[in-house]
LUMRO-97278 format. One record per residue (C-alpha): x, y, z; residue number from 1. Coordinates in steps of 0.02 Angstrom, whole numbers, plus 50000, padded with zeros to 5 digits. Layout:
residues N
X, Y, Z, NUM
...
***
This chain:
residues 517
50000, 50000, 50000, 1
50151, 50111, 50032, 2
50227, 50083, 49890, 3
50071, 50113, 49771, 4
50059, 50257, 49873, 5
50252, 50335, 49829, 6
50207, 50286, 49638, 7
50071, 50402, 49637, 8
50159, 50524, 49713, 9
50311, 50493, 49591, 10
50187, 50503, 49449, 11
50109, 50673, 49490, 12
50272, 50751, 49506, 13
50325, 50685, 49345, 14
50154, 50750, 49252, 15
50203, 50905, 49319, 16
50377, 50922, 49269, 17
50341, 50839, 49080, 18
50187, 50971, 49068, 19
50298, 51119, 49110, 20
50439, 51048, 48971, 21
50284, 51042, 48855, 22
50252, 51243, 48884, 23
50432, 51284, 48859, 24
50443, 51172, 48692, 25
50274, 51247, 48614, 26
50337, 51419, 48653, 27
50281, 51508, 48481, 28
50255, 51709, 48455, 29
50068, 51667, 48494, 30
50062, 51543, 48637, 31
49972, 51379, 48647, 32
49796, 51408, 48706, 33
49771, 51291, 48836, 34
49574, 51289, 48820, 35
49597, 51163, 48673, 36
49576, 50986, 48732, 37
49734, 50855, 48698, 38
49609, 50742, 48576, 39
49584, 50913, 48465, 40
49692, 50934, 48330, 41
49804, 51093, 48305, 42
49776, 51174, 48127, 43
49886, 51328, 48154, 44
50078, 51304, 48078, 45
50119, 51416, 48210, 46
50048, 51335, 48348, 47
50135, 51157, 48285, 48
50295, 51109, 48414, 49
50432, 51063, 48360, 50
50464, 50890, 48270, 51
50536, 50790, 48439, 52
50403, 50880, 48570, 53
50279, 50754, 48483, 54
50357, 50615, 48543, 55
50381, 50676, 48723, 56
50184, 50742, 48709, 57
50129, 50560, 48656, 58
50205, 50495, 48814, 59
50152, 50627, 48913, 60
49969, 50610, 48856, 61
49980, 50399, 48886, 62
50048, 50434, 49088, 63
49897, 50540, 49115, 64
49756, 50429, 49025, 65
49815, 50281, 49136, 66
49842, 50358, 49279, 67
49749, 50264, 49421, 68
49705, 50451, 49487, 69
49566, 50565, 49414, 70
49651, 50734, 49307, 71
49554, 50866, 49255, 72
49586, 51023, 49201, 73
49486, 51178, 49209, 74
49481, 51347, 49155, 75
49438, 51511, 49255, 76
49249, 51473, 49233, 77
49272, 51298, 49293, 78
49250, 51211, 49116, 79
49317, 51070, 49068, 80
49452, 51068, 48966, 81
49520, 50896, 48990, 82
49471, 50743, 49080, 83
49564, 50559, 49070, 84
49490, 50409, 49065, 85
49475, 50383, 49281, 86
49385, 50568, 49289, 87
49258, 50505, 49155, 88
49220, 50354, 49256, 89
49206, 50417, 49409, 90
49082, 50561, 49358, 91
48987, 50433, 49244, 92
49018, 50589, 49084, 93
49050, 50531, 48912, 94
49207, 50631, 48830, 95
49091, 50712, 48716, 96
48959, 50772, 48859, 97
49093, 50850, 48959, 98
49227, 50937, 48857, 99
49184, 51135, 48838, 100
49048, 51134, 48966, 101
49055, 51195, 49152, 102
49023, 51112, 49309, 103
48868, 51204, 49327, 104
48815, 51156, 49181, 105
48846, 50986, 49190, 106
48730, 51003, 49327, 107
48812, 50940, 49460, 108
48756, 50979, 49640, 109
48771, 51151, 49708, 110
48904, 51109, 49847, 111
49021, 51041, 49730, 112
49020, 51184, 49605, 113
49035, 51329, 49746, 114
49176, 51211, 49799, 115
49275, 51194, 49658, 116
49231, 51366, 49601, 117
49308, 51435, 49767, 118
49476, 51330, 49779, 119
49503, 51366, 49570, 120
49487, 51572, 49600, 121
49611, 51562, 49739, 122
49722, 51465, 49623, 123
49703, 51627, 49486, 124
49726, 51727, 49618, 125
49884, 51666, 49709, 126
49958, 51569, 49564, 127
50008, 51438, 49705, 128
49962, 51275, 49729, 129
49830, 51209, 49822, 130
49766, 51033, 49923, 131
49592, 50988, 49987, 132
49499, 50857, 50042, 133
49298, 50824, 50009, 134
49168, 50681, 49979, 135
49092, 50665, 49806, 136
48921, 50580, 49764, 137
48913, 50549, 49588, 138
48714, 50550, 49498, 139
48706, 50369, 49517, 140
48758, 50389, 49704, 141
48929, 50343, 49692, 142
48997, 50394, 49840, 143
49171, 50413, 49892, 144
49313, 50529, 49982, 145
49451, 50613, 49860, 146
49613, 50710, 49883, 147
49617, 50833, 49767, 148
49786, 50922, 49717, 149
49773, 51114, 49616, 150
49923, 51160, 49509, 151
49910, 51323, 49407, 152
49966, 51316, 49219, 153
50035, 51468, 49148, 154
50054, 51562, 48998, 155
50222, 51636, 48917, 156
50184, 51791, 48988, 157
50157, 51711, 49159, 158
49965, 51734, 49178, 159
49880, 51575, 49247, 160
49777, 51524, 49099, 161
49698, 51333, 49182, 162
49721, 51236, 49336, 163
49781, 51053, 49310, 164
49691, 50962, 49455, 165
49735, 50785, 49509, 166
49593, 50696, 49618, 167
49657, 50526, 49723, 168
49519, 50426, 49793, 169
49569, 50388, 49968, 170
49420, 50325, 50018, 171
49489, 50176, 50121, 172
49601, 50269, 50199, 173
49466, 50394, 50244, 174
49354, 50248, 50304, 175
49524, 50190, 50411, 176
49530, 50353, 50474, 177
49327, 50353, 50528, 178
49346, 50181, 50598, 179
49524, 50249, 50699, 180
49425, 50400, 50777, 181
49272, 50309, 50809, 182
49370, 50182, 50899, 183
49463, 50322, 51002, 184
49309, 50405, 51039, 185
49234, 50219, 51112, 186
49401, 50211, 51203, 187
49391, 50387, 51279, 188
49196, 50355, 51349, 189
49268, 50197, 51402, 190
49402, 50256, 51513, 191
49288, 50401, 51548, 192
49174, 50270, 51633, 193
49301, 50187, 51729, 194
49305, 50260, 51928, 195
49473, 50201, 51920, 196
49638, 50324, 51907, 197
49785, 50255, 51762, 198
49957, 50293, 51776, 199
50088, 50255, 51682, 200
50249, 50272, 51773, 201
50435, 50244, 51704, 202
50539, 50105, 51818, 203
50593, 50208, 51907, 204
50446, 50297, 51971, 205
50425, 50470, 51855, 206
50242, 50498, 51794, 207
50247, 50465, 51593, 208
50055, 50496, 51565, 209
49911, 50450, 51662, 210
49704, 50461, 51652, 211
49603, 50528, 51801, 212
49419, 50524, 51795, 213
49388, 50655, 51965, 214
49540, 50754, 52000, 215
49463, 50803, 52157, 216
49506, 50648, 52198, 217
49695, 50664, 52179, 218
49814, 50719, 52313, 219
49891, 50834, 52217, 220
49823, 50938, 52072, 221
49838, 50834, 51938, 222
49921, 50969, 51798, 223
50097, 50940, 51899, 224
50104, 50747, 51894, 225
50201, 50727, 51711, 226
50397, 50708, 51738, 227
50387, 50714, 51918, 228
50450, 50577, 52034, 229
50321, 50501, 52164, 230
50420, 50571, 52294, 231
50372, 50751, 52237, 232
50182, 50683, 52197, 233
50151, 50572, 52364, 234
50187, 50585, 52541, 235
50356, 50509, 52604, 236
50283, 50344, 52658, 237
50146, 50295, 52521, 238
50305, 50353, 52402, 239
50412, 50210, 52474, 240
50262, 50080, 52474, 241
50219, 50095, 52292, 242
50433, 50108, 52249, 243
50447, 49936, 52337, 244
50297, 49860, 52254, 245
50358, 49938, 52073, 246
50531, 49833, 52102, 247
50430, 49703, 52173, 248
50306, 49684, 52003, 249
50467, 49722, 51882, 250
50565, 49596, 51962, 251
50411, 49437, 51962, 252
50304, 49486, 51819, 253
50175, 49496, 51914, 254
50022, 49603, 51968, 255
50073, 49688, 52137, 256
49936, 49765, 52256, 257
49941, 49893, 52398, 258
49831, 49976, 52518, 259
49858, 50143, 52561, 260
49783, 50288, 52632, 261
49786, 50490, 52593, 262
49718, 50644, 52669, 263
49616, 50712, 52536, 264
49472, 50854, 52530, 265
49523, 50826, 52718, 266
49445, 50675, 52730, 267
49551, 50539, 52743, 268
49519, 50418, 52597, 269
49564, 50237, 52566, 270
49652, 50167, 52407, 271
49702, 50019, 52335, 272
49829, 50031, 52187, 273
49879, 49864, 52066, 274
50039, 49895, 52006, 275
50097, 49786, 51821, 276
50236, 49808, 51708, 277
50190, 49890, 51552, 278
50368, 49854, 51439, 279
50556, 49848, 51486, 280
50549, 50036, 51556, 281
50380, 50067, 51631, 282
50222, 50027, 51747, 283
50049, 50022, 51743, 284
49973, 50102, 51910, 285
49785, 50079, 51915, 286
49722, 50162, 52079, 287
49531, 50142, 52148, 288
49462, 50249, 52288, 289
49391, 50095, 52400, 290
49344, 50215, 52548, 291
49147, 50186, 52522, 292
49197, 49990, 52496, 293
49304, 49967, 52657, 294
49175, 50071, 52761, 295
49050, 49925, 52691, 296
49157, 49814, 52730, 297
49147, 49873, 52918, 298
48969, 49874, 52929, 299
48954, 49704, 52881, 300
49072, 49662, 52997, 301
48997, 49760, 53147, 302
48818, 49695, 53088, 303
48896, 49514, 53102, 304
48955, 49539, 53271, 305
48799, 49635, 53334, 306
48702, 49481, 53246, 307
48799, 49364, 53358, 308
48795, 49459, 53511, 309
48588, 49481, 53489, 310
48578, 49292, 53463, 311
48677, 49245, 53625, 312
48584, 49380, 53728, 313
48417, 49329, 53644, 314
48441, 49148, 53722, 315
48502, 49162, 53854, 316
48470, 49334, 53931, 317
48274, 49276, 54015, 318
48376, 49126, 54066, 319
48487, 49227, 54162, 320
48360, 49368, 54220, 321
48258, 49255, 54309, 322
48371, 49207, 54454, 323
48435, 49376, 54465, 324
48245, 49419, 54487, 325
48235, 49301, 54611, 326
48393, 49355, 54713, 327
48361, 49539, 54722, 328
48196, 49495, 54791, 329
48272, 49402, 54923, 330
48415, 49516, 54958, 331
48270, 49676, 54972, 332
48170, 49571, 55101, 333
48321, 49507, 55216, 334
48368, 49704, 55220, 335
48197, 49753, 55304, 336
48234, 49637, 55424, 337
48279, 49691, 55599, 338
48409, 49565, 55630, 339
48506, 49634, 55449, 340
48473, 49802, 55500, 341
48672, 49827, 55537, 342
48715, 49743, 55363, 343
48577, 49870, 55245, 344
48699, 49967, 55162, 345
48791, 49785, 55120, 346
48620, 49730, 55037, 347
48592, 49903, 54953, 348
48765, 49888, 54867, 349
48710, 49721, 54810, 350
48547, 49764, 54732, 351
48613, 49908, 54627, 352
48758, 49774, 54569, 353
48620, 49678, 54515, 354
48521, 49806, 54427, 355
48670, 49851, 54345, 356
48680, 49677, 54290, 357
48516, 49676, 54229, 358
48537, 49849, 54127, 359
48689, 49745, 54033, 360
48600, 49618, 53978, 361
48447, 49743, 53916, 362
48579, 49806, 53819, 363
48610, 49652, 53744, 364
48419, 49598, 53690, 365
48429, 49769, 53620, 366
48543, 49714, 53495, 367
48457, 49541, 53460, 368
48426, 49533, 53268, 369
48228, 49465, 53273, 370
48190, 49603, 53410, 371
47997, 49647, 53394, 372
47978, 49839, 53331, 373
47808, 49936, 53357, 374
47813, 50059, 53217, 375
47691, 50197, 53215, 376
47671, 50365, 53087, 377
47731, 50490, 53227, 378
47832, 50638, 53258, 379
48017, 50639, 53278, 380
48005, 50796, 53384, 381
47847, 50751, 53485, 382
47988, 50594, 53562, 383
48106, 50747, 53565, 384
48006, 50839, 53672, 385
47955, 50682, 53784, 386
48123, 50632, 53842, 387
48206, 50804, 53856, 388
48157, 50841, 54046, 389
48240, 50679, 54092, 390
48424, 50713, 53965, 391
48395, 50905, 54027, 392
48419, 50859, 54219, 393
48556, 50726, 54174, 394
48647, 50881, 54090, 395
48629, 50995, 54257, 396
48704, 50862, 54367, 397
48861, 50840, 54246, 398
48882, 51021, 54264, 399
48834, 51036, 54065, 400
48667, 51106, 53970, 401
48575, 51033, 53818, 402
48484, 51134, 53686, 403
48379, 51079, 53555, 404
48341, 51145, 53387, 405
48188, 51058, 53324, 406
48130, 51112, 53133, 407
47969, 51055, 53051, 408
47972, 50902, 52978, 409
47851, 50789, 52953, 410
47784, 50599, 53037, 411
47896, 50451, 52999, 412
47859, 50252, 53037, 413
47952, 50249, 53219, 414
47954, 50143, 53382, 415
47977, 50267, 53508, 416
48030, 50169, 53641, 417
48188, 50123, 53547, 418
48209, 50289, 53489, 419
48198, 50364, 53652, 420
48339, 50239, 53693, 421
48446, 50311, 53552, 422
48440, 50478, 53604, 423
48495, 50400, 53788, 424
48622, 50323, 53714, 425
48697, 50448, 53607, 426
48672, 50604, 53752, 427
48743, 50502, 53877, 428
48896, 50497, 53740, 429
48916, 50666, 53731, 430
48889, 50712, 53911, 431
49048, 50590, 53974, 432
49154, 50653, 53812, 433
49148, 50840, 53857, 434
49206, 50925, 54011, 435
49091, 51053, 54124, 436
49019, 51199, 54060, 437
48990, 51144, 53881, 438
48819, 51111, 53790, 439
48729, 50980, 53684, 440
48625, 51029, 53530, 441
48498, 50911, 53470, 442
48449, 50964, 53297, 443
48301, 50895, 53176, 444
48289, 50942, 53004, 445
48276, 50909, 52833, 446
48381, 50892, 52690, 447
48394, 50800, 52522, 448
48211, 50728, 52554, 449
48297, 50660, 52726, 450
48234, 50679, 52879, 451
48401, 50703, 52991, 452
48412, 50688, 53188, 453
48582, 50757, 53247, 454
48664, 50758, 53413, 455
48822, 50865, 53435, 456
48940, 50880, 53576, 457
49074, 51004, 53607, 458
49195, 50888, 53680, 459
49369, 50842, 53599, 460
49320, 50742, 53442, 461
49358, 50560, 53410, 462
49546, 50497, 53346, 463
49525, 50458, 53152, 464
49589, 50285, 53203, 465
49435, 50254, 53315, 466
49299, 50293, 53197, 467
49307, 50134, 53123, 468
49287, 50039, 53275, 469
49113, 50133, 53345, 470
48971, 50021, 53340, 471
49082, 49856, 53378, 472
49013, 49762, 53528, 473
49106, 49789, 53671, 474
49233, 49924, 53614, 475
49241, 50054, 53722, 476
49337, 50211, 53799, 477
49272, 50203, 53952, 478
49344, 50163, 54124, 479
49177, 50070, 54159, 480
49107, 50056, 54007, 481
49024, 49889, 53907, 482
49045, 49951, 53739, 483
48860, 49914, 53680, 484
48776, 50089, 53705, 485
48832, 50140, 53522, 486
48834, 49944, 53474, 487
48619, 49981, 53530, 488
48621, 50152, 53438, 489
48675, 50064, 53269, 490
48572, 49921, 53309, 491
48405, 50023, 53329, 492
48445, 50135, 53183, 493
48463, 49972, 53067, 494
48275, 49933, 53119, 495
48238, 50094, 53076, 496
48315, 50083, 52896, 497
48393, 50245, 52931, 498
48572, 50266, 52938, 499
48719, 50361, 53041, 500
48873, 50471, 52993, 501
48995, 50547, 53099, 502
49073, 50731, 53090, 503
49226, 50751, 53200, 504
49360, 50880, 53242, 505
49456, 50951, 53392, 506
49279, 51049, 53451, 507
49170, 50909, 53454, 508
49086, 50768, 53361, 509
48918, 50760, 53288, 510
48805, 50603, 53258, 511
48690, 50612, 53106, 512
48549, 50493, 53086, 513
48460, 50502, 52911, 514
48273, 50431, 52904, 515
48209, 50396, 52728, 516
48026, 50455, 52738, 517
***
């Protein structure tokens, strides 16, 4: 195909050249009109070249009629004055039909002829050469791309008198060329698609090139990436990680992973990277933002464990509640007796050990998975309002006040005995996280068809390593905690369908529970 290709191209030039010879060896007093066509005949003595210029026209005249290319040539009014054989087969014209007449009047379609019209001025104009590419649809609907190549011809006195036009059908290529973008295009809204970051990195760690689909997601902005080393992209430490795994994958072959973290949009965000070797001198880096998957990953996790914990307390918590029953009763008779009057405060010690006792395992048929629910279409602030004398007085004892900020929003499907413990639950929270003479907001909104219920402390936030493990049974901060008053909150809020987010900093944490209405 190359090589058909340089013939052409050899060709053309070669028309050229033994068409300018021609003009030089016809040079008469009165100069060759060029509006004759090569199959008329010459009457004129003086327009007659000399004897050997026959012989070099003969030739001339057999290159262009086969030539595999289309040549025309037209005057300033865009008539023909010569076509070859490939012109007259492509536009379906007899010789006869076409010599003498314009393109208009050939009646071809209007685009063409303002076209052609257009490019052949310019060429009268400039007396340069000129190249163009267009479609052509012949009367018959023959349809195909050309290449079309304008040379001027001149006169003796240097006047462009016709334009010799050479038309190449490149129609496969063109078609190449339409199948070549539309494949890039698929490509780009493929990678476009993907939520996953490429890179591709030389051995030795500088960026080469790399797709990103959200830059916000990127530690850096991602216009200063290319020719940089990792070291000036990434923090010290994930720098070093993906460095060992790049020597790692060069020297096995094989596909390398790493989990990493970064502080981004000051959040901190979880990624996983698989690192490949792309040739002898570079990586592949394809990075995935798995911070929605891992926090899935705990839920299930914490759901599991809640599920287990709900199942043990669910058989054998009214196992264990009825001998406690039975020993507290005991214990509060033998103290009214006269003879135990010296041991009361013994017995009263007792008692509250065992309510205490009995509050744990509450806790733990709270998070039992087949609890019984009572949901009713009722107000979120109406339990609000219920239970706020009761966390109100618990905040004057601890030396703290709660406020509450309680917007309109309307009735949702709620058990308000469970949600009552929530709020408990989470207050409670906040009151032993924050020291004296701070407040508690409870807030009730809406937003993004959401109805929210938050509860924000001003304490001294939560360590970023600890968020993960909230909700776990039994995880706790507290001297005397159990670590199933959150493990409850979750639990309840699961029934509910609703779910909970966390907002934490150095002046307090906020609990956000989102009902779907």
């Amino acid at each position: 195909m190359e090589d058909q290709r340089k013939a052409k191209k050899q060709l053309i030039e070669e028309l050229i050249s033994l068409r300018q010879q021609l003009a030089k060896w016809n040079a008469a007093p009165t100069p060759s009109c060029p509006h004759h066509s090569m199959d008329e005949p010459q009457h004129s003595s003086a327009l007659l070249p000399k004897p050997h210029a026959y012989l070099w026209e003969g030739e001339f005249k057999s290159l262009v009629e086969n030539s595999p290319d289309a040549i025309i040539r037209f005057d300033k009014d865009l008539r023909f004055l010569y076509a070859n054989k490939v012109a007259l087969k492509v536009m379906r014209i007899p010789l006869a039909s076409c010599l003498g007449k314009t393109v208009s009047e050939l009646k071809f379609p209007r685009k063409y002829y303002k076209l052609w019209k257009s490019q052949v001025e310019t060429i009268f104009q400039t007396k340069q050469q000129a190249k163009f590419e267009a479609e052509f649809t012949s009367s018959k609907e023959h349809h195909f791309y050309y290449h079309a190549r304008l040379v001027p011809e001149f006169s003796i006195d240097g006047s462009v008198v016709s334009v010799l036009c050479t038309l190449r059908n490149i129609d496969e290529l063109k078609k190449t060329e339409l199948e070549l973008r539309a494949s890039e295009f698929r490509n780009h809204k493929l990678l476009s698609s993907l939520p996953d970051f490429l890179f591709y990195l030389t051995n030795e760690g500088v960026y080469l090139d790399y797709h990103v689909t959200n830059p916000d997601l990127l530690y850096k902005p991602h216009n200063s990436r290319i020719g940089k080393h990792l070291t000036e992209v990434l923090p010290s430490k994930q720098a070093q990680q993906f460095m060992s795994e790049i020597k790692c994958a060069i020297k096995t072959g094989k596909i390398k992973s790493i989990e990493y973290q970064l502080p981004i949009n000051d959040t901190i965000c979880s990624m996983e990277a698989r690192i490949m070797t792309y040739d002898k001198s570079s990586v592949l880096v394809i990075v995935r933002d798995i911070t929605e998957l891992k926090h899935l990953r705990q839920e299930l996790t914490r759901l599991d464990q809640l599920n287990l914990v709900g199942e043990m307390a669910a058989t054998i918590g009214h196992e264990v509640r009825n001998p406690m029953t039975s020993v507290r009763g005991f214990l509060q008779f033998l103290s009214y007796k006269e003879e135990c009057h010296n041991f009361k405060n013994y017995f009263q010690l007792m008692i509250e050990e065992l309510d205490r006792a009995n509050s744990i395992i509450s806790d733990f048929l709270s998070l039992a998975k087949n609890k019984q629910v009572k949901l009713e279409m009722q107000n979120l602030n109406t339990i609000i309002k219920t239970i706020a004398p009761l966390l109100q007085s618990n905040a004057i004892i601890s030396n703290k006040s709660l406020h509450l900020d309680l917007n309109l929003i309307p009735d949702l499907p709620l058990d308000s005995k469970e949600i009552r413990q929530l709020l408990l639950n989470l207050v409670y929270n906040a009151l032993d996280a924050m020291p004296p003479h701070r407040n508690i907001t409870i807030k009730s909104f809406m937003e993004k068809g959401q109805v929210i219920l938050a509860v924000q402390d001003e304490g001294t936030g939560i360590p970023p390593e600890l968020i993960e493990k909230l909700g776990t049974p039994f995880f706790t901060t507290k001297e005397k905690g159990t670590g199933l008053g959150l493990a409850v909150c979750y639990r309840i809020v699961a029934r509910h369908k609703a779910t909970i987010e966390i907002d934490t900093c150095s002046q307090g944490t906020t609990f956000f529970i989102k009902f779907n209405q």
